[in-house]
C-alpha positions as CSV (number, residue, x, y, z in Angstrom):
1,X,-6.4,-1.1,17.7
2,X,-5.3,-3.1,15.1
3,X,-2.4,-4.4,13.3
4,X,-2.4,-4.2,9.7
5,X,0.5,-4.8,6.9
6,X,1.3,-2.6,3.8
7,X,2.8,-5.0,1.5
8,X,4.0,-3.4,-1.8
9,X,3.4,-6.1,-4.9
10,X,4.6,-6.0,-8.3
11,X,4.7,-8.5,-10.9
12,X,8.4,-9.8,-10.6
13,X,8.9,-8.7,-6.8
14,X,7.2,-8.0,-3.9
15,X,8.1,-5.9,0.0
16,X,7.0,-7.5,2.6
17,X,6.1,-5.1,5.5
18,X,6.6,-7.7,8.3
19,X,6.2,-4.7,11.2
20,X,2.9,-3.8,10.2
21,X,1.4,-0.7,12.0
22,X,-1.1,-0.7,14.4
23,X,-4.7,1.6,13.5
24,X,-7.7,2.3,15.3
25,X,-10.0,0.9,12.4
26,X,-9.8,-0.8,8.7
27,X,-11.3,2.5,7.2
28,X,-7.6,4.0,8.6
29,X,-5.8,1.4,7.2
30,X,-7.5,2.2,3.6
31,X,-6.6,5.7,3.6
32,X,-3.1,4.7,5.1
33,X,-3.0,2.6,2.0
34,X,-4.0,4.9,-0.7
35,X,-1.5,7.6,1.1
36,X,1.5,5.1,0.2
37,X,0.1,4.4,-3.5
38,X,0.0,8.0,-4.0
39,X,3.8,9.2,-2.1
40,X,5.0,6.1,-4.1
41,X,3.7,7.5,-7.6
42,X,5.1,10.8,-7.2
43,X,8.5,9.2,-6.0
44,X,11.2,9.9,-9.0
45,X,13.7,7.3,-8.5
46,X,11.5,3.7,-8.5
47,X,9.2,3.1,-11.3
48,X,6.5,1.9,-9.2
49,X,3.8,2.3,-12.0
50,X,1.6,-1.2,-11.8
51,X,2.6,-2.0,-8.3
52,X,0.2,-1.8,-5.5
53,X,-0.1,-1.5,-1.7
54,X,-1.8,-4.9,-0.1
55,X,-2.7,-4.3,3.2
56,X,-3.0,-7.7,5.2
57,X,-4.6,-8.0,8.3
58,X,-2.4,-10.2,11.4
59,X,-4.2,-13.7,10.0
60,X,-2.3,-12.6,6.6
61,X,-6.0,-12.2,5.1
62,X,-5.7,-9.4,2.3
63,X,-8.3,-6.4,3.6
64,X,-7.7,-3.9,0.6
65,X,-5.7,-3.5,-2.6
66,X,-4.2,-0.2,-3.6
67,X,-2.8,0.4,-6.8
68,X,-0.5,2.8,-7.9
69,X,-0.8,5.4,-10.7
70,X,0.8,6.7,-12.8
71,X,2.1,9.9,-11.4
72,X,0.1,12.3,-13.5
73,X,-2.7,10.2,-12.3
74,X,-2.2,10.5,-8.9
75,X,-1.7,14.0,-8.3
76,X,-5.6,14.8,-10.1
């Protein structure tokens, strides 16, 4: 197992996940990653549109970068 960080980045903020979760592999941490994008592009009351999920391995390296769709987008 593995720890891994889902930071969520836009351009004039960022949230830092400074738990991080632990996965068996970096192909869960992806899909983990693409599950936020998707939840958060659906979600009504935060325009998340043009943010995206980093995911940031426990060296603070950046593995993968989600972004999020639009919600129409994301539900295809």
């Amino acid at each position: 197992m593995c720890r891994y960080f889902f930071d969520l980045v836009g351009e004039e903020r960022s949230e830092y996940d400074y738990r991080g979760r632990d996965l068996p592999s970096p192909e869960s941490a992806y899909d983990l990653a693409e599950l936020i994008a998707v939840d958060l592009a659906v979600e009504e009351q935060e325009p998340w549109c043009g943010w995206a999920v980093k995911v940031r391995n426990t060296q603070g390296r950046e593995m993968f970068c989600v972004p999020v769709q639009p919600g129409c987008l994301a539900a295809a």
